[in-house]
C-alpha positions in Angstrom: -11.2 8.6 8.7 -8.7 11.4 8.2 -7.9 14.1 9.8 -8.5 17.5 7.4 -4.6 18.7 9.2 -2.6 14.9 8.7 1.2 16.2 9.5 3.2 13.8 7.3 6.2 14.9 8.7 5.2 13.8 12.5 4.3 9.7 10.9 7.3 7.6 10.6 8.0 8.6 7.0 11.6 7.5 5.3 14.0 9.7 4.7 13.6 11.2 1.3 17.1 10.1 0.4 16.5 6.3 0.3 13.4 7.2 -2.4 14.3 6.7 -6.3 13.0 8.1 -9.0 11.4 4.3 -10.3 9.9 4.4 -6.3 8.1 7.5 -7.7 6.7 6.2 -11.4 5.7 3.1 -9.5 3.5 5.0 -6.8 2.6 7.0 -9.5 1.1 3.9 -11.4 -0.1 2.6 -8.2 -2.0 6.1 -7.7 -4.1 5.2 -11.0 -4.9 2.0 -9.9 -6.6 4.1 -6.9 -8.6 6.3 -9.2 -9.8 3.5 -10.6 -11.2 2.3 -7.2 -12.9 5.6 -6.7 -14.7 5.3 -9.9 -16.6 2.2 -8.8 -16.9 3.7 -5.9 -14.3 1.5 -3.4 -11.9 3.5 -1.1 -9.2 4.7 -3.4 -6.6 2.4 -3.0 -4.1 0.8 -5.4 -1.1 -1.2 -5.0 1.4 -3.2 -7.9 4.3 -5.6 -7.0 7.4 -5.1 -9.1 9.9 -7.2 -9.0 13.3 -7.1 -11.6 11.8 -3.0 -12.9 8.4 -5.6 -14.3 5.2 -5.2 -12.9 3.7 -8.4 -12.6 0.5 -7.8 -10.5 -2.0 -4.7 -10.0 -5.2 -4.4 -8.0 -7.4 -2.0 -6.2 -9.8 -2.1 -3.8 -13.1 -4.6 -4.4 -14.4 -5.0 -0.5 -17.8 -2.8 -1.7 -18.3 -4.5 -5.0 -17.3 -8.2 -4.2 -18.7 -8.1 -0.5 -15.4 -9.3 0.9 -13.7 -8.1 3.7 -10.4 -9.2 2.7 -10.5 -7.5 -0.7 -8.2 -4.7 -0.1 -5.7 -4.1 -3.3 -2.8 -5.2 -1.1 -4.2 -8.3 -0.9 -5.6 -8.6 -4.2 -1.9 -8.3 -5.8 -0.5 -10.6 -3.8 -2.5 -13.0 -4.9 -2.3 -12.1 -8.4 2.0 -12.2 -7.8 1.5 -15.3 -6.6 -0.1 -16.6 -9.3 2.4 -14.8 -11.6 5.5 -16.5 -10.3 4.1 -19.8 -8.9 4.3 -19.8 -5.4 3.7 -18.3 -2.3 7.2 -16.6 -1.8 7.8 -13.4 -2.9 11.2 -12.4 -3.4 13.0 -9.7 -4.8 9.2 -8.0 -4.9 8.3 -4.8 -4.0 4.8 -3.7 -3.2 3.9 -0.3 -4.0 0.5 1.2 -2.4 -1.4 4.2 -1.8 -2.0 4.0 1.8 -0.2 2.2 4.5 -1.1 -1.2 4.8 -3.3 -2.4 7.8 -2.8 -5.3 10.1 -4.1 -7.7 7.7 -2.6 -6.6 5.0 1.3 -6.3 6.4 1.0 -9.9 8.2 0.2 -11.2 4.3 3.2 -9.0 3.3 5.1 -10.7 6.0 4.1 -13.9 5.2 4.8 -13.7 1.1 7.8 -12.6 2.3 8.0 -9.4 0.5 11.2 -7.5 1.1 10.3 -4.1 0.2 6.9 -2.4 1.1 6.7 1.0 -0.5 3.4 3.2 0.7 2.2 6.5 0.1 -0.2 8.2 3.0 -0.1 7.2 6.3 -2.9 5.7 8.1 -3.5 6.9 11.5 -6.2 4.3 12.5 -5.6 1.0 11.1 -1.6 1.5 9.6 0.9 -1.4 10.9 3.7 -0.1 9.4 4.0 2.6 11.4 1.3 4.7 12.2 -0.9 2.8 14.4 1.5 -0.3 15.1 4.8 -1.6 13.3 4.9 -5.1 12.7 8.2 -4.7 10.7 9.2 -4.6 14.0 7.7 -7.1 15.9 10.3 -10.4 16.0 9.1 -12.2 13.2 11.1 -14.1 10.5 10.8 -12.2 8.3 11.2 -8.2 8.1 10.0 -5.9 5.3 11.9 -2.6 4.3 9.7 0.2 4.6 9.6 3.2 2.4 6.4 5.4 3.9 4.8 8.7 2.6 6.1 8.5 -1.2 4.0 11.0 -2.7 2.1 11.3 0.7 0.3 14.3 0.5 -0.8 13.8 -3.3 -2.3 10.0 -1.5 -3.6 11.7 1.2 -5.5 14.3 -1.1 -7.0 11.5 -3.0 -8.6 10.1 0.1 -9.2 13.1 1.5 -11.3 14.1 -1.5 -12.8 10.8 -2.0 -14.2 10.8 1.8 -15.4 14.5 1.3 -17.7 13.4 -1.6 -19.1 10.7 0.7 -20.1 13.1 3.7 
């Protein structure tokens, strides 16, 4: 899934600068939630919404263990962050997650309306923000900021390792 020589510095990855030290503690939180994931055995992913400094939804990966395609931890906490704040709108969120989000996973981003989308590695086959395909720039109604590659090579390490065990 990964290369073993992923150059961070050649994916679309946000200038440093624009990153704040809660960015950090949140991907740092979100990185536990992908541990988690590994230890039943999903693809180490996590993600959390934030919104006002509060987390108010956290989920990993299920697809293995539930048998459901769409359970990838993006989804899963947009869901729950729905539930949380008692609709389908979610502003003044940000969604923190270990690996880029795919297709499926930005257009529900997209449609929650999320403002801020803050990721960690990049994915070269399935990302759409970015590495494969941006749909933060296709001309939708609504248009996420992106934050990519926060912590990026300590993500891509976790997958990395997590993929090695499998082979």
């Amino acid at each position: 899934m990964y290369s073993k020589n992923i150059d961070i510095e050649k994916i679309n990855i946000t200038d440093e600068s624009r990153t704040s030290e809660e960015d950090i503690a949140f991907m740092r939180e979100a990185m536990v939630l992908a541990k988690m994931a590994e230890d039943i055995d999903e693809v180490p992913v996590g993600a959390l919404i934030v919104r006002d400094g509060q987390i108010i939804s956290r989920a990993y990966n299920t697809r293995e263990t539930s048998k459901c395609a769409t359970h990838h931890a993006e989804i899963l906490a947009i869901e729950e962050a729905c539930r949380v704040l008692g609709g389908w709108r979610l502003p003044g969120c940000t969604l923190y997650v270990t690996m880029e989000p795919c297709a499926m996973c930005a257009g529900a981003i997209i449609n929650a309306r999320i403002p801020r989308v803050v990721y960690g590695a990049p994915d070269l086959r399935f990302g759409a923000f970015g590495s494969l395909i941006n749909l933060a720039e296709v001309p939708l109604n609504h248009k996420p900021e992106i934050l990519g590659g926060i912590l990026g090579d300590e993500n891509v390490e976790i997958l990395r390792s997590y993929f090695k065990k499998k082979r």
